[in-house]
C-alpha positions in Angstrom: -2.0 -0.6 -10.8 0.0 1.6 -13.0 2.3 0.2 -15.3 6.3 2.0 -16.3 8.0 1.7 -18.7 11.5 0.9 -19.7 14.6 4.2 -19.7 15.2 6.6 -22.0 17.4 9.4 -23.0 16.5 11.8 -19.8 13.0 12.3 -19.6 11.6 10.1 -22.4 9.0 8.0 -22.9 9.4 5.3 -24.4 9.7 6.6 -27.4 13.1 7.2 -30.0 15.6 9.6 -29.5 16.4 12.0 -32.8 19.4 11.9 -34.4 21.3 13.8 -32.7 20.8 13.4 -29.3 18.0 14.5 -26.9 16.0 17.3 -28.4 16.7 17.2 -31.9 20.3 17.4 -32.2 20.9 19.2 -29.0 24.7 17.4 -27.5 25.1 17.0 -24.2 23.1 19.3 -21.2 22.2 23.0 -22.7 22.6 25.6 -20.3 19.3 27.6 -20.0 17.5 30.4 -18.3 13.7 30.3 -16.7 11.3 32.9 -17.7 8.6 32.6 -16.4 8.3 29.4 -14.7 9.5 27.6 -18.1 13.0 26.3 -18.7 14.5 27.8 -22.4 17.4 27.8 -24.3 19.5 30.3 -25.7 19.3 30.2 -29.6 17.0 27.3 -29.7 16.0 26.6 -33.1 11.9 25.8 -32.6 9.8 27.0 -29.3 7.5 25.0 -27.8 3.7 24.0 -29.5 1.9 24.6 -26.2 -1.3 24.6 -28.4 -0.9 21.0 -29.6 0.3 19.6 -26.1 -2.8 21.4 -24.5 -5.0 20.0 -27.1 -3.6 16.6 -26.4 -4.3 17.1 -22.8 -7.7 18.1 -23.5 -8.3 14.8 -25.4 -6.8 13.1 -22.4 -9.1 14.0 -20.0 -11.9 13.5 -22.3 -11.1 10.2 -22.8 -9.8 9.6 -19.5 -12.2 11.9 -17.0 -11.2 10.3 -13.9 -7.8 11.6 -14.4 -8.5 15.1 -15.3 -7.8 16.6 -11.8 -4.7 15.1 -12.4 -3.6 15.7 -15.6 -4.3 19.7 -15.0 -2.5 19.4 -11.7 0.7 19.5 -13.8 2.6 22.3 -14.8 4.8 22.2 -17.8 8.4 23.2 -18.3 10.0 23.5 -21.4 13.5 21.6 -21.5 15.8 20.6 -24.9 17.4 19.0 -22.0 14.8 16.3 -22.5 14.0 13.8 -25.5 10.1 13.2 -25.1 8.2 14.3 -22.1 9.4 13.7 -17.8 7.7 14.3 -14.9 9.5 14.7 -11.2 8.5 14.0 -8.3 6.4 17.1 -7.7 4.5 17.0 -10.6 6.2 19.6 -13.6 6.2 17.9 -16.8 9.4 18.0 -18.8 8.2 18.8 -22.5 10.7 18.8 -25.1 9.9 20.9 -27.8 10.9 18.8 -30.9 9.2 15.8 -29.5 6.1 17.4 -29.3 6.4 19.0 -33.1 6.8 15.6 -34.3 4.3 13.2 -32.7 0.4 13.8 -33.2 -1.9 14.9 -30.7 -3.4 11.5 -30.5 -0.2 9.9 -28.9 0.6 12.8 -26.9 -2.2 12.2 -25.5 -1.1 8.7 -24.1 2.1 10.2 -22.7 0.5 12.5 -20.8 -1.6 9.8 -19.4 1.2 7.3 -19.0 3.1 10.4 -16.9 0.4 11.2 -14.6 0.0 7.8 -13.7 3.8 7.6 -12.7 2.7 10.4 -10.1 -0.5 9.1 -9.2 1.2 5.9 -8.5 3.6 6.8 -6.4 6.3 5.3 -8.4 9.2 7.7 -7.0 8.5 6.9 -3.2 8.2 3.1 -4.3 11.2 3.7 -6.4 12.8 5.2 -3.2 11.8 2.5 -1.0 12.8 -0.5 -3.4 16.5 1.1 -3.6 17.0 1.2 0.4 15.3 -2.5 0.7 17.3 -4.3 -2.0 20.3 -2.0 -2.5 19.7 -1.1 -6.0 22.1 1.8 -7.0 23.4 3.0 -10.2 21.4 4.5 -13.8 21.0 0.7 -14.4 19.1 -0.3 -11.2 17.3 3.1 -11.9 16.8 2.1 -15.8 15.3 -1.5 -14.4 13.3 0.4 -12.0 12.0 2.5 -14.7 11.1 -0.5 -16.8 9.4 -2.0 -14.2 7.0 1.0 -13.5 6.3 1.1 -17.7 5.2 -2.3 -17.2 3.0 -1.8 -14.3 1.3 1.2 -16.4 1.2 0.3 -19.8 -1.1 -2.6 -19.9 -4.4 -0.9 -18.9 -3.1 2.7 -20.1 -3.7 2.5 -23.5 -7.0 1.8 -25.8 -10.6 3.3 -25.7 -9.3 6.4 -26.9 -6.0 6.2 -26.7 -3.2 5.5 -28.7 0.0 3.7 -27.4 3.5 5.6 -28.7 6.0 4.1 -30.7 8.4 1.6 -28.3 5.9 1.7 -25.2 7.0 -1.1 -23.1 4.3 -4.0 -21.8 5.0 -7.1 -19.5 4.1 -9.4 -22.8 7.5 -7.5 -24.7 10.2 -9.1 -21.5 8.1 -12.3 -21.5 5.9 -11.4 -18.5 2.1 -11.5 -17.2 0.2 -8.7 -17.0 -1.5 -7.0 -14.6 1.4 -6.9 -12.0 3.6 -4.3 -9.9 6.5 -2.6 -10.2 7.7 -4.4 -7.4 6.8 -7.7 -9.1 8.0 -6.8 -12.3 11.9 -6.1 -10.8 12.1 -9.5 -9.7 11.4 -11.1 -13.2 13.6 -9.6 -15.7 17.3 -8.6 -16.0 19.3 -5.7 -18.3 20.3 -7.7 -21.4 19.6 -8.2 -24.8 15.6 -8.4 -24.5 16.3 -4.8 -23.0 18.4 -3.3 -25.1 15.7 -1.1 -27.3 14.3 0.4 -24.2 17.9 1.9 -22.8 16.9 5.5 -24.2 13.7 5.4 -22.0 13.3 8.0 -19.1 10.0 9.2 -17.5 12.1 11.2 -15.2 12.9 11.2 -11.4 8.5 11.1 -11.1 9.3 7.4 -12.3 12.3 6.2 -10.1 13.1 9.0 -7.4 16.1 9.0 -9.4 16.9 13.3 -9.8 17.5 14.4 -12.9 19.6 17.3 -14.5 16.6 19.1 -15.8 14.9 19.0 -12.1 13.9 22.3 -11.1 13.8 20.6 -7.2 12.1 21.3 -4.5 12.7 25.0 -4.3 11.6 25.1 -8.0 8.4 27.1 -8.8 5.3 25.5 -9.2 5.5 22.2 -7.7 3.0 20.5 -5.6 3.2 19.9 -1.8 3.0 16.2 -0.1 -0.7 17.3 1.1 -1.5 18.7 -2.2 -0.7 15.7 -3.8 -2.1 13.2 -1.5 -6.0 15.7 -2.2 -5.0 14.9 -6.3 -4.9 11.3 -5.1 -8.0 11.6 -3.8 -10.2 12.8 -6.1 -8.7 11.1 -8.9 -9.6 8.0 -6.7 -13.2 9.7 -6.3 -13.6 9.6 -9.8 -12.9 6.5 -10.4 -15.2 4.7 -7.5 -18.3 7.1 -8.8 -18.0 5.8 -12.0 -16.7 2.3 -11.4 -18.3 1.3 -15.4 -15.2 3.6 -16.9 -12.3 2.7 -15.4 -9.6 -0.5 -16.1 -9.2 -3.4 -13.4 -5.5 -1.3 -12.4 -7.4 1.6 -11.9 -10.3 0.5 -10.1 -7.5 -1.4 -7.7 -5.7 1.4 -7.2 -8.6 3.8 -6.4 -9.6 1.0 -3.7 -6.2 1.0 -2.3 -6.3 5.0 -2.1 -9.2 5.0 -0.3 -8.1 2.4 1.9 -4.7 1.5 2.0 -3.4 -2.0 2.9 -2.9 -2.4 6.6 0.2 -4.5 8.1 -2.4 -6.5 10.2 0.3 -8.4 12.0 1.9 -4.9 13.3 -2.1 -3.8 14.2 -2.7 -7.4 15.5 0.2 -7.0 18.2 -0.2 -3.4 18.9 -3.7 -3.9 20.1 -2.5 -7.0 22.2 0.1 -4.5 23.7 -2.3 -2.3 24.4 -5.4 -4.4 26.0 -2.6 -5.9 28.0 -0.9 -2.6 29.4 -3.9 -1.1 29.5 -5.5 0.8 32.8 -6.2 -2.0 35.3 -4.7 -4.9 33.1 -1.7 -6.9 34.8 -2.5 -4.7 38.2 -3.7 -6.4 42.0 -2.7 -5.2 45.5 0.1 -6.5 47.2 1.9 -6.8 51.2 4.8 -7.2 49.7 5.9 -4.2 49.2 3.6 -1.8 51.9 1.8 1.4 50.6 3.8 4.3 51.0 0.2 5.9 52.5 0.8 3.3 55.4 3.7 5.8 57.1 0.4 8.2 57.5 -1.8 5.8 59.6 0.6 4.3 62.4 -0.1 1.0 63.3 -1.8 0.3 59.7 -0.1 -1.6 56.9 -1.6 -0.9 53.7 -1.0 -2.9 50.5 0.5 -1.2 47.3 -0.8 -1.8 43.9 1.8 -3.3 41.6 2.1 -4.4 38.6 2.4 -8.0 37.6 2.7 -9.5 33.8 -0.4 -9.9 31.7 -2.3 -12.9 31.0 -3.9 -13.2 27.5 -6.1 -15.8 27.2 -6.8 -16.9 23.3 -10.0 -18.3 21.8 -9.8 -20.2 18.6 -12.9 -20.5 15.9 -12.5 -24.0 15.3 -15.9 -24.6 13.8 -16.4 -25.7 10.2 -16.6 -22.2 8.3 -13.2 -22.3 9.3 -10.2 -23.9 6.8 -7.5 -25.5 7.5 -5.4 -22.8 6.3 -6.8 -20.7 8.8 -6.4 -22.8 11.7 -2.9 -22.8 10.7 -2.6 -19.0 10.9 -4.4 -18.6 13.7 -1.7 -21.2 15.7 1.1 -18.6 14.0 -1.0 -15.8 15.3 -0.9 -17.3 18.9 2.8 -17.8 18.9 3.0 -13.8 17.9 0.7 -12.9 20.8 3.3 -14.5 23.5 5.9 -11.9 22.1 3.5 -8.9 22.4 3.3 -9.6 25.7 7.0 -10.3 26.0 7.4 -13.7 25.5 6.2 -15.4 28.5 4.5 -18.3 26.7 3.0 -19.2 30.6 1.1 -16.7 30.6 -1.0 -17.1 27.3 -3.7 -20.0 27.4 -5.2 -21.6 24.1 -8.7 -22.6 24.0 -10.7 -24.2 20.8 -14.3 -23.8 20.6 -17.2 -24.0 17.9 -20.1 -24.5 19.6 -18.6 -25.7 22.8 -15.6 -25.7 24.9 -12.7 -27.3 24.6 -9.7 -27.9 26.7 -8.1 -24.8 27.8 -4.5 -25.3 27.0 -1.1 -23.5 28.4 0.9 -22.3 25.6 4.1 -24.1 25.5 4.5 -24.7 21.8 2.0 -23.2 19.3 2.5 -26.1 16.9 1.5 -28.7 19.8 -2.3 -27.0 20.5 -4.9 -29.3 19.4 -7.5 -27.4 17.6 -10.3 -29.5 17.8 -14.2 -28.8 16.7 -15.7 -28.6 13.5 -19.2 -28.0 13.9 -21.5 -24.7 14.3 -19.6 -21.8 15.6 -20.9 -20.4 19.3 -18.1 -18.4 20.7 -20.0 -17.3 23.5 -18.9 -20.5 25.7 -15.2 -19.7 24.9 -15.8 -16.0 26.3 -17.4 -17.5 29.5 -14.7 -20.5 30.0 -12.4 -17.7 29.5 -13.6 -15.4 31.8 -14.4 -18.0 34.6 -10.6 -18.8 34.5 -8.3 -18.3 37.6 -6.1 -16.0 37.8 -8.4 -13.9 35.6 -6.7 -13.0 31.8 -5.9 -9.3 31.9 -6.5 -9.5 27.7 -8.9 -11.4 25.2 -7.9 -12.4 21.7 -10.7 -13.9 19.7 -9.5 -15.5 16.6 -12.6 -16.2 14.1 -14.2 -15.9 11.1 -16.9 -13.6 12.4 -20.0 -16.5 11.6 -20.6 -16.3 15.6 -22.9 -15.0 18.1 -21.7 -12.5 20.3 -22.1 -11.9 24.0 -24.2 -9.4 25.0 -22.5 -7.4 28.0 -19.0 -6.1 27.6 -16.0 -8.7 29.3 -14.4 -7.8 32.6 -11.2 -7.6 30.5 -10.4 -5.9 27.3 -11.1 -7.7 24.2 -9.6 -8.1 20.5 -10.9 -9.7 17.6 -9.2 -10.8 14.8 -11.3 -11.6 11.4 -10.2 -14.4 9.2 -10.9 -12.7 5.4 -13.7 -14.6 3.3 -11.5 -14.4 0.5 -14.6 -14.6 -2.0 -16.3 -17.3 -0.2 -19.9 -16.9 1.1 -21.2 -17.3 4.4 -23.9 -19.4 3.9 -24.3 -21.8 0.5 -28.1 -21.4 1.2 -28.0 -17.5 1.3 -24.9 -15.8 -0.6 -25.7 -12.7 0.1 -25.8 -13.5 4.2 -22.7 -11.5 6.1 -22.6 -12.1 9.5 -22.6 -8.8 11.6 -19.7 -7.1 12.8 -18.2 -7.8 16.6 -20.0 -5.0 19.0 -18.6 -2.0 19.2 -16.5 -3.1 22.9 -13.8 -5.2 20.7 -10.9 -3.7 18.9 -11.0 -5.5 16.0 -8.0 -6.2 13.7 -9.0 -7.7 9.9 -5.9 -11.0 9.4 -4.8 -10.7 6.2 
């Protein structure tokens, strides 16, 4: 995924500030007027090269076409308030005038690659989130953050085309691997004297979340909604799956994690628990305890109410030997979690291990204490029908397996979820690698563990 870089003087990038101060001996924040849709100054002593910058962006997509939606998503401001180039969270791109004058078109074109991929990584929501999780306030937190994000960027960015600026910041320059997050990256390093050269960095709030002075906001002209930038996303991530032979391993990553973003499995593994077990029907019988209110119609008649009593989840465990250890282990974790989504009555929940046949059905008490025993071919169709034939009937049916497993061939009285151990780069079948067992049918709600 995309690397940052390190702080600089507001909206740098990594590269050195004049003498003089941001923008080429402007002090302090220059008070300026829009015309246009551009930020200038009053009295400014050079105007902005939009020719060059253009001509670098033109190289940048060139180089770099998978990004090109992108990188002409962005609309430019001019800002002195700015030493090298920013971008905010709705995608303008802070240009300082003197920074472009002085670098050639060849590393411009880097930095407008390294900015886009702030925004295409989403580093101000991350940025956001990571300061609420861990409490990380201050320009210093914000200056780590912004490091962190230059390192997550900058080691696929740069070569095949393009050049790296002056004082761009990689994982190797604090002493760590490549190939790593933002979120990683925090954890590893601290502000101090292997820091110190990257102090003037600043990509801009686009990097951190953090606002800057020069922010136009979200009333400013020209920026980019939430949906607009989630369709950039898109077919930036397009690009980069139909032509899988021209983008870097971050890239190709990211693009995959667009497309399909990482699910919180546990969350999805409970919520469909919940809802097989609350379901219409589940947890439901007639009852005299507690006489239909229909009986006061039919004199003489007492008529039982249906009520609702808790559900019953029965559990069955792949124990055959396509599954690991490891997995057993989870799956034992995962059983334990199923006795809260039901809320927490462990009598309710029973345990059974099969591969190719039955085991004992066992009454969850501890999930530590189940004996998972097994080991040979995997035939979960006896588990479904021990399951099934059990009294009182389970209102819910977890499956927990690897998928390497016949399947029955009518739908089960009760609702069913599957959860799929990963193959985590492991074939099916030595004899076959290319074998991948089918999918569960269509009846099962099936949730992919891990």
């Amino acid at each position: 995924m995309g690397r940052t870089r390190g702080h600089r003087a507001p909206g740098g990038r990594g590269l050195p500030v004049p003498a003089g101060g941001p923008g080429g001996g402007a002090r302090g924040p220059a008070r300026g007027r829009r015309r246009g849709g551009q930020v200038t100054t009053p009295n400014a002593p050079g105007a902005l090269d939009r020719e060059k910058l253009f001509a670098a962006r033109l190289h940048a997509a060139r180089v770099r076409p998978y990004l090109a939606t992108a990188l002409f998503a962005l609309y430019t401001v001019e800002s002195r308030n700015v030493p090298t180039m920013a971008v905010d969270r709705y995608w303008r791109c802070y240009v300082s005038p003197a920074f472009v004058a002085r670098t050639p078109v060849e590393e411009l074109a880097g930095v407008w690659v390294h900015e886009v991929s702030h925004l295409l990584r989403d580093h101000h929501g991350r940025g956001d989130r990571v300061a609420r999780q861990r409490g990380l306030t201050g320009p210093g937190e914000r200056l780590r953050m912004n490091i962190a994000a230059d390192c997550e960027i900058n080691d696929d960015v740069y070569g095949d085309g393009l050049v790296p600026p002056e004082g761009a910041v990689y994982p190797s320059s604090l002493h760590m691997r490549p190939g790593e997050l933002m979120e990683d990256y925090l954890y590893q390093f601290r502000l101090g004297p292997r820091t110190r050269d990257c102090a003037w960095l600043d990509c801009g709030s686009g990097a951190d979340g953090l606002e800057r002075e020069w922010d136009l906001g979200p009333d400013g002209a020209h920026g980019l909604s939430a949906h607009e930038q989630d369709a950039v996303r898109f077919r930036v991530a397009q690009g980069i799956i139909g032509r899988p032979g021209s983008a870097s391993k971050g890239w190709k990553r990211w693009a995959e994690e667009a497309f399909h973003p990482p699910q919180p499995w546990r969350e999805l593994l409970g919520a469909a628990v919940r809802s097989a077990a609350s379901g219409s029907g589940a947890g439901e019988d007639y009852s005299y305890g507690r006489p239909s209110r229909r009986s006061t119609g039919l004199p003489g008649i007492v008529l039982p109410s249906l009520r609702r009593r808790p559900p019953r989840v029965s559990v069955v465990i792949d124990t055959s030997g396509s599954v690991s250890d490891a997995e057993l282990g989870s799956a034992l974790l995962e059983v334990a979690a199923i006795s809260r989504a039901v809320g927490g009555r462990r009598d309710l929940v029973t345990v059974i291990a099969c591969d190719a046949a039955t085991r004992v059905v066992h009454a969850l008490c501890r999930a530590e204490g189940i004996p998972l025993e097994g080991g040979g071919g995997t035939d979960l169709r006896t588990g479904f029908a021990r399951a099934l034939r059990s009294r009182p009937r389970p209102d819910a049916l977890v499956v927990l397996t690897d998928g390497q497993t016949p399947w029955p061939s009518a739908r089960p009285a009760c609702r069913t979820v599957v959860g799929l151990f990963p193959r985590a780069g492991r074939s099916y079948d030595e004899s076959d690698p290319d074998y991948v067992p089918e999918r569960p049918p269509e009846w099962a709600r099936v949730v992919d563990i891990g």
